[in-house]
N, C-alpha and C positions, 0 to 999 in steps of 0.2 A: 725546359723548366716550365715555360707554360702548361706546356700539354701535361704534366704533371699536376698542376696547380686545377686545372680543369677539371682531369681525374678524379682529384680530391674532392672537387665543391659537386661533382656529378654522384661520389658515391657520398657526401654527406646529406645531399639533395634525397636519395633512394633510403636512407637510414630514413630518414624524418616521414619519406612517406608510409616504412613499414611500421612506425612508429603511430602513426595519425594516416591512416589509410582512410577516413572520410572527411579530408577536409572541401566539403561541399555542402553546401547550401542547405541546410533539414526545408525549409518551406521559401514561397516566393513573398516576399515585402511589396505590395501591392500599394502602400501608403504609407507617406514619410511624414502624414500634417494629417489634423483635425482627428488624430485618433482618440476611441472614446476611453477616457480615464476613471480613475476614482471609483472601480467596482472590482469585484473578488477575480475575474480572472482576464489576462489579457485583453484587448485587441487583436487578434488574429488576423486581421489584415497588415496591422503594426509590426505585430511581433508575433512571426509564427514559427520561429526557432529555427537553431540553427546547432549543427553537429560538429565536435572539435575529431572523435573518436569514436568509434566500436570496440575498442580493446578494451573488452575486459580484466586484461592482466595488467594491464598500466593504471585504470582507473582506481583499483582496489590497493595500491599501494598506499603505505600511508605519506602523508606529506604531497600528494601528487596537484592537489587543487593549487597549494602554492606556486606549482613549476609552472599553471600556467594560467593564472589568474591576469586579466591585462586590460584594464577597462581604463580610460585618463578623465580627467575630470573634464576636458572637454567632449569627448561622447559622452559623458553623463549628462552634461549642458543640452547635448544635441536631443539624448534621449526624453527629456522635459517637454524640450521643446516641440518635436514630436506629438506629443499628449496634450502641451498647450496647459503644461503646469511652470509657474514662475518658478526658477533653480532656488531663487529666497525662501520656497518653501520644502526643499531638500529633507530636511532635519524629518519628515512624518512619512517621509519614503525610503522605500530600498531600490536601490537601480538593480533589478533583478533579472539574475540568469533564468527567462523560461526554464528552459534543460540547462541544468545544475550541471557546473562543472564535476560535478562528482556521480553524473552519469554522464561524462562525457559532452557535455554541452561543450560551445563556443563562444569567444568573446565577441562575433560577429555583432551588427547593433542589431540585426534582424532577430537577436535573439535575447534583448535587452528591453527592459520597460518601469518606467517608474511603479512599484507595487505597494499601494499604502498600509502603513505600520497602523496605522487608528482603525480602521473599521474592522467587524466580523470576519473571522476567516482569512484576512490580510499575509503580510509576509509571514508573521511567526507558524501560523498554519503551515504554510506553503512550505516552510525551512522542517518541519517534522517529518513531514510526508518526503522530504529529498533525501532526508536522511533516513528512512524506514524504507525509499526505493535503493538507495547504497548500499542497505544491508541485504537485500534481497538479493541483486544484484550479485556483490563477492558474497554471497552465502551457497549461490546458485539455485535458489530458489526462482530467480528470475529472469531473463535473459533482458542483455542491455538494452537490444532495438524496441522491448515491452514498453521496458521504463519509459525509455525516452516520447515513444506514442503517447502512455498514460498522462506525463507532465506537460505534453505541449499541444492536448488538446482540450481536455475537461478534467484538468488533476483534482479540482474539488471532490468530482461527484467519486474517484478512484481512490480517495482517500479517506471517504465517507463508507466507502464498499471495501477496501482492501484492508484499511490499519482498525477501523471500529464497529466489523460486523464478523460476530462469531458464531460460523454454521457449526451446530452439534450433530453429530451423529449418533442417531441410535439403532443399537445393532439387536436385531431381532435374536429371541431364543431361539434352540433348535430344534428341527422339527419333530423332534422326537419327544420333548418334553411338551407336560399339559399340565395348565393349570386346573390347580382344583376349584372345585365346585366352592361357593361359601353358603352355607350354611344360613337360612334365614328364616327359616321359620320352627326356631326351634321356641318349642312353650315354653314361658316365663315359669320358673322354679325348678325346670327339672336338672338333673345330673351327669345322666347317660341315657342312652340310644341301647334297646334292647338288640337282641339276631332277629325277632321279627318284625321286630320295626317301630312297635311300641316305647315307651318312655318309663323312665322311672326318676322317683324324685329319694330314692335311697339316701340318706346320709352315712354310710358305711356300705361299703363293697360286699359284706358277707349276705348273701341270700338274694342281692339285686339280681332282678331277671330271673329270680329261679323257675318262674312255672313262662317263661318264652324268650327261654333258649340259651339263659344267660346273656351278658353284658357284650353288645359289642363296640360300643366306643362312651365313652366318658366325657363330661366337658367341665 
């Protein structure tokens, strides 16, 4: 019965890792105090993220951040404290996922930091761009290990570059076509362009050009 029961927890053990095959560390946490707070992106000695997942076919389900969203209010306590922000002032922050659970981030704290809602750029930025890197992502536009680079090292400047810069292309004629020439010194009153080259300021067509060559073009 044992060795049954062992069996069991050894292959639910192998399930969970085919399931979350990285759960390891995305960066080293170098510093657990005096980290610098109150500016658009991390601390990165603080908070230099951390990876629940590379499955892209798990992340892109819907409903999935729920399954495994797991933060308690005492690591939110911790993560303040951290940054050396009072929890009483909570309410103007998000205890935020560097790498968004919805590219696979983790609830590791290494990958947790208070992120302020008042200033430029702050969380609600930061939450458009997770959500524009999710759709990249299951659209396959983007491959998961991108995202997760782009969000946990400079996601400002990637979101400045990636969701709000639109390269145009323009595609050259063929080499076969030519533009014409424009026409610019043609003398004030005239009509048409004789065949030898001269001008006429004819008001009816009958007789224009007649003594050079007749009419070869009109205007």
């Amino acid at each position: 019965m044992k060795n049954k029961i062992l069996i069991l927890s050894l292959s639910a053990s192998m399930l969970l890792f085919a399931a979350f095959p990285a759960l390891v560390a995305y960066g080293v946490q170098t510093k657990t105090s005096n980290c610098t707070a109150n500016q658009i992106l991390q601390d990165p000695a603080c908070t230099p993220g951390a990876v629940l997942t590379t499955n892209t076919s798990i992340i892109c389900k819907v409903g999935y951040t729920k399954t495994v969203r797991d933060v308690s209010d005492t690591t939110k306590k911790k993560v303040f404290a951290e940054y050396g922000i009072p929890y009483s002032q909570h309410s103007n922050y998000e205890v935020d996922h560097l790498i968004s659970l919805e590219i696979g981030g983790g609830n590791d704290i290494s990958n947790l930091w208070p992120e302020n809602s008042k200033i430029i750029d702050g969380s609600l930025t930061k939450d458009k761009f997770e959500n524009y890197l999710h759709t990249q992502v299951c659209g396959g536009k983007m491959t998961i290990a991108e995202a997760q680079k782009e969000i946990s090292s400079n996601w400002l400047k990637y979101y400045q570059g990636d969701t709000t810069t639109t390269v145009k292309k323009v595609t050259p004629p063929p080499a076969s076509v030519t533009t014409p020439l424009v026409q610019s010194s043609i003398p004030a009153g005239v009509t048409g362009k004789c065949n030898d080259g001269t001008y006429t300021s004819a008001v009816s067509h009958k007789g224009a050009c007649s003594k050079h060559g007749g009419v070869k073009q009109w205007y």
